[in-house]
LUMROTOR-25345 format. One record per atom (N, C-alpha, C, CB): residue number from 0; residue in one letter; x, y, z. Coordinates in steps of 0.02 Angstrom, whole numbers. Glycine has a CB too. Example, Ala and Ser with C-alpha at 12.3 -4.5 7.8 and 13.67 -1.06 7.14 Angstrom:
// LUMROTOR-25345
REC   fivex   kevo        u        v        w
REC       0      A      660     -284      390
REC       0      A      615     -225      390
REC       0      A      660     -165      390
REC       0      A      565     -224      452
REC       1      S      642     -112      354
REC       1      S      684      -53      357
REC       1      S      645        2      394
REC       1      S      704      -30      286
END
This chain:
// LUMROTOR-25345
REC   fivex   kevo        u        v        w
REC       0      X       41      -60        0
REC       0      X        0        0        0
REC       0      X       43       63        0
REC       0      X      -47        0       61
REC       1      X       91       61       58
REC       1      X      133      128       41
REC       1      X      176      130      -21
REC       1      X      181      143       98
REC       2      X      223       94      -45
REC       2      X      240       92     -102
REC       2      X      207      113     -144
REC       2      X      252       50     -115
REC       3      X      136       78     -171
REC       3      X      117      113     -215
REC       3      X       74      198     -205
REC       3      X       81       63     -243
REC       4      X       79      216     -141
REC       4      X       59      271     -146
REC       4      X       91      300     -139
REC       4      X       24      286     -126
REC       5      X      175      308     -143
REC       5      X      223      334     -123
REC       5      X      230      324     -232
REC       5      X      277      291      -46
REC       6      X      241      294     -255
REC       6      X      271      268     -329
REC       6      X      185      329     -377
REC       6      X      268      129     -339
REC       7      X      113      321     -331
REC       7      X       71      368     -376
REC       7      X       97      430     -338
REC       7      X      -20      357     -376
REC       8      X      121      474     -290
REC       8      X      128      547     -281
REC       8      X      195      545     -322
REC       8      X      131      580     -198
REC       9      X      250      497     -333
REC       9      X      318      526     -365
REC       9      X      272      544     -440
REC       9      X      401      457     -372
REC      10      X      245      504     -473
REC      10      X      209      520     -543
REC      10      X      164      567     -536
REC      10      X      174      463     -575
REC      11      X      130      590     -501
REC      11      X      108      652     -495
REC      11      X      150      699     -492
REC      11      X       74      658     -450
REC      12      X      196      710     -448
REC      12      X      246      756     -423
REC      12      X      286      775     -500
REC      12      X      300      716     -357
REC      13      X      289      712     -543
REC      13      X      338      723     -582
REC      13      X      298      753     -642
REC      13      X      381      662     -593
REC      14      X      247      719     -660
REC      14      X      198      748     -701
REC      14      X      208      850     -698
REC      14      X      114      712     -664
REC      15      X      174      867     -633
REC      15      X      175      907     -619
REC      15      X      227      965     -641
REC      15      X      167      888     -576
REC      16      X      307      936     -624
REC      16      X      358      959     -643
REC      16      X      368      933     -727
REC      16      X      410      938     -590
REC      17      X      350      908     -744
REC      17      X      356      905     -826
REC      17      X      295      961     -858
REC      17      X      338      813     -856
REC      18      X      252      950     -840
REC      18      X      201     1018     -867
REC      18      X      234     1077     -867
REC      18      X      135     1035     -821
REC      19      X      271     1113     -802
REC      19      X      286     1168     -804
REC      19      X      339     1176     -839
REC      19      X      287     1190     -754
REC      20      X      391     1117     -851
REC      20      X      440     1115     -909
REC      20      X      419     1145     -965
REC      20      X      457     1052     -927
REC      21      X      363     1103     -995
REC      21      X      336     1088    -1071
REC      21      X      302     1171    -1083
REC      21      X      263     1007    -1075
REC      22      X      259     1183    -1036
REC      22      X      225     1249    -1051
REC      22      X      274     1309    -1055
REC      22      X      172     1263     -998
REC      23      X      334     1299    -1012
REC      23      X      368     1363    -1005
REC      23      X      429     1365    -1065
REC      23      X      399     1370     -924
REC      24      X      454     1316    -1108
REC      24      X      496     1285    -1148
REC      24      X      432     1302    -1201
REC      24      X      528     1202    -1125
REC      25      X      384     1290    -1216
REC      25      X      327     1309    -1274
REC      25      X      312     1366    -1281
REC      25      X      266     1283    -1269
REC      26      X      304     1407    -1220
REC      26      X      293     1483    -1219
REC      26      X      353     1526    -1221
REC      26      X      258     1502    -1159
REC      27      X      421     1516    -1220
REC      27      X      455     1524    -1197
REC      27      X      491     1530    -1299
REC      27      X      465     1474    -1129
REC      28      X      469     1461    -1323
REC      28      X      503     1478    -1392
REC      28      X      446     1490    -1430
REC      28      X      551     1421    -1427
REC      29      X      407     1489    -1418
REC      29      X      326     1551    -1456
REC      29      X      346     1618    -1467
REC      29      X      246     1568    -1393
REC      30      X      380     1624    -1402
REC      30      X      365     1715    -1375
REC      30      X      432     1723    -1429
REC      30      X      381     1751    -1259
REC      31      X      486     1700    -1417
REC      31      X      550     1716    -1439
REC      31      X      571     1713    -1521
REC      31      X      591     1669    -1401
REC      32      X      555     1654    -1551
REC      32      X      549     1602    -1605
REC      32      X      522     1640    -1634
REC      32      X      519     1537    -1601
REC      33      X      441     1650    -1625
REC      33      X      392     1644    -1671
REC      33      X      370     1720    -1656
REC      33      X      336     1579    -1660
REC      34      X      389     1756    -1590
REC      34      X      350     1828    -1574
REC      34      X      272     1842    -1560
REC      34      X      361     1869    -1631
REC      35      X      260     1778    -1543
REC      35      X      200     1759    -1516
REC      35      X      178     1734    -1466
REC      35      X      180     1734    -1540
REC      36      X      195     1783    -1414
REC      36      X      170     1759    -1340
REC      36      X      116     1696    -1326
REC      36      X      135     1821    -1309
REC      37      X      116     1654    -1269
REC      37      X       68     1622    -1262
REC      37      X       32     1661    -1193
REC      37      X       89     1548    -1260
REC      38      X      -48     1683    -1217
REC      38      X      -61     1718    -1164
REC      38      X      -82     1680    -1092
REC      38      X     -111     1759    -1187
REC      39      X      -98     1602    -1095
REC      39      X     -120     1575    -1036
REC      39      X      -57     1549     -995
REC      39      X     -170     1521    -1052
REC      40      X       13     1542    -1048
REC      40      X       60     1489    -1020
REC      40      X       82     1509     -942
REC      40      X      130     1485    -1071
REC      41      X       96     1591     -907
REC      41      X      109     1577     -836
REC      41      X       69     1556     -799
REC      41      X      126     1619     -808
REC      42      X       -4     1561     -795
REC      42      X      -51     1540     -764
REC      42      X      -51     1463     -766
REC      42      X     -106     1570     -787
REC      43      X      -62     1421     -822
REC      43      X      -65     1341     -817
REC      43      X       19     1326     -782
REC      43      X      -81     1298     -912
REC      44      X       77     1355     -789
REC      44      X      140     1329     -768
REC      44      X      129     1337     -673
REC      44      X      212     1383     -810
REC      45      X      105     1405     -669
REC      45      X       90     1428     -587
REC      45      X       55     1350     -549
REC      45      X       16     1509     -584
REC      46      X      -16     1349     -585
REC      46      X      -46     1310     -547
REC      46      X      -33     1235     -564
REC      46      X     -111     1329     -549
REC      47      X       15     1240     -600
REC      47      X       56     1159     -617
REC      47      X      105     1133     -544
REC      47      X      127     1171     -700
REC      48      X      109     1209     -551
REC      48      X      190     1223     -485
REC      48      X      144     1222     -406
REC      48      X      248     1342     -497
REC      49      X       97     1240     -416
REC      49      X       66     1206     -345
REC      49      X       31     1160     -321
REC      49      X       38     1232     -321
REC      50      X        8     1111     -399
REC      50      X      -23     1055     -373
REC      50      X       59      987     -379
REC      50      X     -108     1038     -433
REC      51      X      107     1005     -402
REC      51      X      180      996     -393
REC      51      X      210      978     -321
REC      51      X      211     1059     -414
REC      52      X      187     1037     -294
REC      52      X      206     1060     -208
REC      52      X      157     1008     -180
REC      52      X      184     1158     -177
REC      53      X       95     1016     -186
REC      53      X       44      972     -133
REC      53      X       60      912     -151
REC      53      X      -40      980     -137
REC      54      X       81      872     -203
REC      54      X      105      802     -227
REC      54      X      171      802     -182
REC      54      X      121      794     -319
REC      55      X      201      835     -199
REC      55      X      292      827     -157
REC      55      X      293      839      -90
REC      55      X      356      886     -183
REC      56      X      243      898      -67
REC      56      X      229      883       16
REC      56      X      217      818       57
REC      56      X      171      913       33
REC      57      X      159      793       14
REC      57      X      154      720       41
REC      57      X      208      657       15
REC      57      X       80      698       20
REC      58      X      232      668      -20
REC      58      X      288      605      -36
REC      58      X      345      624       11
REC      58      X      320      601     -124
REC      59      X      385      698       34
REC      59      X      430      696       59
REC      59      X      418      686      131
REC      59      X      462      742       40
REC      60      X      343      689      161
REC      60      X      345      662      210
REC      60      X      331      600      244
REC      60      X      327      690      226
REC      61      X      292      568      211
REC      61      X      287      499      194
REC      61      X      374      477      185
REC      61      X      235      489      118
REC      62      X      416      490      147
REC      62      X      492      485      136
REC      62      X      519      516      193
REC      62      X      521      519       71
REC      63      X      499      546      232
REC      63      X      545      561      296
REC      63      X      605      607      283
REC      63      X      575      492      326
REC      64      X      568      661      227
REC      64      X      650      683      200
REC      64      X      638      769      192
REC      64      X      678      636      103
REC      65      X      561      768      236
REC      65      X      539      838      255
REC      65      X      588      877      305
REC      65      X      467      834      287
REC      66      X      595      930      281
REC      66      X      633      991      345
REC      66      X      608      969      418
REC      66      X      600     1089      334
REC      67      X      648      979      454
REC      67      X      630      971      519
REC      67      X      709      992      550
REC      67      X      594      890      536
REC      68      X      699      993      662
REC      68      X      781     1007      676
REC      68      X      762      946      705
REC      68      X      823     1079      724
REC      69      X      839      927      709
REC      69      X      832      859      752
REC      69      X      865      868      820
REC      69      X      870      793      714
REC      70      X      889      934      840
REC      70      X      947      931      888
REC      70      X      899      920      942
REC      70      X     1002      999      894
REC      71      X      827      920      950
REC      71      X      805      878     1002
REC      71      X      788      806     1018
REC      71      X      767      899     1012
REC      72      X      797      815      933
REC      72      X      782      707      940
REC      72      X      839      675      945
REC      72      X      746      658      865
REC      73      X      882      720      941
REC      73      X      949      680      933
REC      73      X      984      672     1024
REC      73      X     1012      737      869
REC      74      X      947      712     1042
REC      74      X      983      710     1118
REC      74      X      934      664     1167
REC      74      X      990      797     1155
REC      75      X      876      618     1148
REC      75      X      840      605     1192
REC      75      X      854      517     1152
REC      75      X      760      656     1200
REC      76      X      824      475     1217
REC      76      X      838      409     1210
REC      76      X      806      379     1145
REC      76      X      816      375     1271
REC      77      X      817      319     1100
REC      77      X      777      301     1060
REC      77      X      692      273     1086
REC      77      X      818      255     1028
REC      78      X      676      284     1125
REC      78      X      579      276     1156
REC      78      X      572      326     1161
REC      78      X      547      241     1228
REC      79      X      593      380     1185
REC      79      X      558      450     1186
REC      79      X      549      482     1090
REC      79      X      621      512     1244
REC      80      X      619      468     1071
REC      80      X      615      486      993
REC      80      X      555      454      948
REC      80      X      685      461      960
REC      81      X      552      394      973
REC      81      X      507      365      929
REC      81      X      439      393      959
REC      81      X      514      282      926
REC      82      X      429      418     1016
REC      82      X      346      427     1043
REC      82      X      357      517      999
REC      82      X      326      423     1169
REC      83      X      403      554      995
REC      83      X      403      615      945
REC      83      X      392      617      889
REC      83      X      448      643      939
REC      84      X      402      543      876
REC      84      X      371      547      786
REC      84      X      314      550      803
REC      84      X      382      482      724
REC      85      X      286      494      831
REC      85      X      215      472      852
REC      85      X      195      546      867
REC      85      X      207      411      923
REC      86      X      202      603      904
REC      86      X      169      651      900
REC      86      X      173      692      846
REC      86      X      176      678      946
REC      87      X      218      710      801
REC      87      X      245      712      750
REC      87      X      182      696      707
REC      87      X      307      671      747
REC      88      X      184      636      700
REC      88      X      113      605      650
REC      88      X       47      628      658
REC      88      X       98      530      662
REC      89      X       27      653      727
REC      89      X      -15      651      736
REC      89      X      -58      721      719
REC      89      X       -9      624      785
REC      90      X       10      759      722
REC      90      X       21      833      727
REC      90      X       -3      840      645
REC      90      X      111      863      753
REC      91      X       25      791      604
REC      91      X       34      802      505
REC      91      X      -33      785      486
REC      91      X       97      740      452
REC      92      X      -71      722      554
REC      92      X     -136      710      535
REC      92      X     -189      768      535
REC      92      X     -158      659      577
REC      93      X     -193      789      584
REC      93      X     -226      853      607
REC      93      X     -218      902      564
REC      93      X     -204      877      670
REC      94      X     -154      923      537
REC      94      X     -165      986      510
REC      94      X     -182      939      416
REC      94      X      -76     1053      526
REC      95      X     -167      886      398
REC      95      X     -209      879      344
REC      95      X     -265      888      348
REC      95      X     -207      834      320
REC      96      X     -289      893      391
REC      96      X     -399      863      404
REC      96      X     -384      948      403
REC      96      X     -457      800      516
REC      97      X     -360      983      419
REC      97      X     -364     1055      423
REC      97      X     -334     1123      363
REC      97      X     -330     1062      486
REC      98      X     -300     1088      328
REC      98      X     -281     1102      256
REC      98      X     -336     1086      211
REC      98      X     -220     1062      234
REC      99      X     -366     1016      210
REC      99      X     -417     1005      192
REC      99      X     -479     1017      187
REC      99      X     -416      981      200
REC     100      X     -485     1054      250
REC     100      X     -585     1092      253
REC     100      X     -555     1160      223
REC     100      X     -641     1112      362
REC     101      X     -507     1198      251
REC     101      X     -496     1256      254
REC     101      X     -486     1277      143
REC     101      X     -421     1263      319
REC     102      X     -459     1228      140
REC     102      X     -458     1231       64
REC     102      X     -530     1219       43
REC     102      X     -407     1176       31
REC     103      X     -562     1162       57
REC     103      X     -604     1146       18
REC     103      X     -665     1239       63
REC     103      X     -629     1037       30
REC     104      X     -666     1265       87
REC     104      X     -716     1320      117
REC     104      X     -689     1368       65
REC     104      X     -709     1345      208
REC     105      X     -592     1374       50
REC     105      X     -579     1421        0
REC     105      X     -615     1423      -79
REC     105      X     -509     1413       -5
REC     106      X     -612     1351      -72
REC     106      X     -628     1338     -137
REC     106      X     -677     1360     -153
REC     106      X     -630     1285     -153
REC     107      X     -740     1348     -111
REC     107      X     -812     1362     -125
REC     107      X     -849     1427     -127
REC     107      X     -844     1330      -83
REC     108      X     -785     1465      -91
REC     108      X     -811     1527      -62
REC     108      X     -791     1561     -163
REC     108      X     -752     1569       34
REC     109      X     -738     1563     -145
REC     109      X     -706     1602     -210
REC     109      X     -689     1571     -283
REC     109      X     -639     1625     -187
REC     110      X     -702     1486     -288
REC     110      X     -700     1456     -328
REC     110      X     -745     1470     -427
REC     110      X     -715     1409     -281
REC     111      X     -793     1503     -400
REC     111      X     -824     1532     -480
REC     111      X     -786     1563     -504
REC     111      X     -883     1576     -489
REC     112      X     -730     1601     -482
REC     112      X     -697     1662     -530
REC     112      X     -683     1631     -589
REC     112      X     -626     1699     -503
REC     113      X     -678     1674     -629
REC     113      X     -624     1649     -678
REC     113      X     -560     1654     -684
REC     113      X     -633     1667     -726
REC     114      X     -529     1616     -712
REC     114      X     -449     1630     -713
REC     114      X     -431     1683     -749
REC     114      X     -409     1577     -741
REC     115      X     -395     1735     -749
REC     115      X     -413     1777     -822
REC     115      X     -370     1747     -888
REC     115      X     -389     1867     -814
REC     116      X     -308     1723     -853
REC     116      X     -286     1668     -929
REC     116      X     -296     1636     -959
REC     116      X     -258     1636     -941
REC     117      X     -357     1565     -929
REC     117      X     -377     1534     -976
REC     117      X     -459     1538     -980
REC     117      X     -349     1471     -969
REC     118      X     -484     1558     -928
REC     118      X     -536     1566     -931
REC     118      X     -586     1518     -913
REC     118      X     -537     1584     -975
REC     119      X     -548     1485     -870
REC     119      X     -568     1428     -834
REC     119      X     -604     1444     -743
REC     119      X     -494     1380     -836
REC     120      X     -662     1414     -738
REC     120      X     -656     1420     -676
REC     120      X     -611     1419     -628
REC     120      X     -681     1394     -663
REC     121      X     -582     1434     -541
REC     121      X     -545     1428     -530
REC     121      X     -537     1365     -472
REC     121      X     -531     1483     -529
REC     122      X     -607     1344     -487
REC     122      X     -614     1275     -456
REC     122      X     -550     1221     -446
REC     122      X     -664     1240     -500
REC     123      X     -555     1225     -501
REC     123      X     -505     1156     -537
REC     123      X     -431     1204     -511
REC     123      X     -515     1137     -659
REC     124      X     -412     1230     -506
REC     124      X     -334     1247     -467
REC     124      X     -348     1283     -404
REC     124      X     -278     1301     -515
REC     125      X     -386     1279     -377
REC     125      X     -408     1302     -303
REC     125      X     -432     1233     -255
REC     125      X     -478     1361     -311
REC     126      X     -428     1170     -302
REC     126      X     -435     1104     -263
REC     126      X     -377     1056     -243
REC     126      X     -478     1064     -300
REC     127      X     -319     1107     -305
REC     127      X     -255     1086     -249
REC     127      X     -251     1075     -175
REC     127      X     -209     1134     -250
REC     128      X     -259     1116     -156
REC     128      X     -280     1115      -86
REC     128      X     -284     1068      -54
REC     128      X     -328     1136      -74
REC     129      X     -356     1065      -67
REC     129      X     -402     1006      -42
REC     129      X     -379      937      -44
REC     129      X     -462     1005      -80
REC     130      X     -331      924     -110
REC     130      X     -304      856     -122
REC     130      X     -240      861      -95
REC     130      X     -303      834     -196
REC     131      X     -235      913      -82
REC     131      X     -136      923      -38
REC     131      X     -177      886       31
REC     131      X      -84     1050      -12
REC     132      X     -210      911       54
REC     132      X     -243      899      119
REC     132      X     -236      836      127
REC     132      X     -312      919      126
REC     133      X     -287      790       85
REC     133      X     -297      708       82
REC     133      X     -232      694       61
REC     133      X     -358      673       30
REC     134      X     -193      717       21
REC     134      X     -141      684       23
REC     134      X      -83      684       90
REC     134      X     -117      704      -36
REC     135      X      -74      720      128
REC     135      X      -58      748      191
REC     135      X      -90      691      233
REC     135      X      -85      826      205
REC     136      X     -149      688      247
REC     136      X     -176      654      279
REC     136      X     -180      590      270
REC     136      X     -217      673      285
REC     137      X     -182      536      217
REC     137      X     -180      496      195
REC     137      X      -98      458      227
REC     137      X     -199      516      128
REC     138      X      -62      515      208
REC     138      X       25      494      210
REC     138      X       39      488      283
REC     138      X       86      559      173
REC     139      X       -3      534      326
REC     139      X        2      533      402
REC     139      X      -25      466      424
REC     139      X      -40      595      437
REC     140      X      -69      440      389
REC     140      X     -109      379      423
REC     140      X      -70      338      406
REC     140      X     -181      359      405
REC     141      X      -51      325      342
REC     141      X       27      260      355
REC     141      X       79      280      396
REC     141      X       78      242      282
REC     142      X       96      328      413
REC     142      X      133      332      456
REC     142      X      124      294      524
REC     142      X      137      388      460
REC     143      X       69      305      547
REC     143      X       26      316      596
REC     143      X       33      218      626
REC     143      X      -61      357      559
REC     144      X       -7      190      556
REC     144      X       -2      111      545
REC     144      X       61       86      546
REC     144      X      -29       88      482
REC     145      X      102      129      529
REC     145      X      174       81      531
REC     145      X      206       97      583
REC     145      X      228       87      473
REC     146      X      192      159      634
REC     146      X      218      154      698
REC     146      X      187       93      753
REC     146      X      207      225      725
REC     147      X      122       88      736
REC     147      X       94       11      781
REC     147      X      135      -35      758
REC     147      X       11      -21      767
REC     148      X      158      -72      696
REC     148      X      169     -127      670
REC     148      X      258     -113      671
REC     148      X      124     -139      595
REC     149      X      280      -68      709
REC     149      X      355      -63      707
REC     149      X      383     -104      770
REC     149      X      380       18      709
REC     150      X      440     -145      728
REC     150      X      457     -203      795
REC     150      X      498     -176      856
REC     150      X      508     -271      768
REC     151      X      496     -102      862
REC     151      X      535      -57      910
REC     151      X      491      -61      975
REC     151      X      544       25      881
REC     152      X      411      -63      936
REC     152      X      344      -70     1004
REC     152      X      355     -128     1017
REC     152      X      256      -62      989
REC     153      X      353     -193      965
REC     153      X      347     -244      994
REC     153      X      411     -270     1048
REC     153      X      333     -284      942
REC     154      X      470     -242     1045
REC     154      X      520     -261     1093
REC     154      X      509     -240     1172
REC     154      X      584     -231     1068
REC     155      X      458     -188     1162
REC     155      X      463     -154     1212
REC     155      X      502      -84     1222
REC     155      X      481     -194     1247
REC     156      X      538      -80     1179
REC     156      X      578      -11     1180
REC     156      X      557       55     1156
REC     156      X      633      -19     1146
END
């Protein structure tokens, strides 16, 4: 289960970062090349670049390879460290369930606009959010499962 939801956010994540490649490399030799701006290309690259971020938020923490200091975990015994992740997790659960309403209330509140670049509602890139959220939250709950099933509890330590 984590694997593959760790293997679908890297293909999202990467997706993500290939769009803003392709659009900004297309607009980029339009404008130059050809002298023909593309008028939507910063807008679709922007909101490429933040549903990018909400994909890579949740994989690098799920990967354990999120910012954090350690000079307090590093000074305390391995059972106290491990009960700091455990709060740690619990802390990433919470604020997903809270990234998650708070987006999805953004969304709804201000979501009809239009984009003025493409002319798209702004639904559809204002639900980043919302899926950063579940994805946040989702990644916290394996966490969560693999701190029960870690043989550090079962030793006792």
């Amino acid at each position: 289960m984590k694997r593959f939801y760790k293997k679908t956010l890297a293909i999202l994540t990467g997706t993500s970062l290939f769009v803003i490649f392709a659009v900004v490399l297309v607009s980029s030799l339009s404008r130059y090349l050809l002298n023909s701006p593309i008028q939507w290309s910063e807008e679709v690259a922007k909101y490429a670049m933040i549903y990018g971020t909400m994909f890579g938020m949740a994989l690098c923490y799920l990967e354990g390879l999120h910012i954090r200091f350690t000079f307090l975990e590093d000074m305390v015994p391995e059972k106290i460290r491990h009960l700091l992740h455990f709060v740690s997790d619990i802390i990433a659960l919470v604020s997903g369930v809270v990234i998650t309403y708070s987006g999805y209330l953004f969304m709804m509140k201000r979501g009809a606009i239009q984009a003025p670049g493409t002319g798209i509602q702004m639904y559809y890139f204002q639900v980043a959010m919302v899926i950063g959220g579940v994805c946040l939250t989702v990644a916290a709950a394996i966490r969560l499962v693999e701190y029960f099933q870690s043989p550090t509890l079962e030793k006792g330590q």
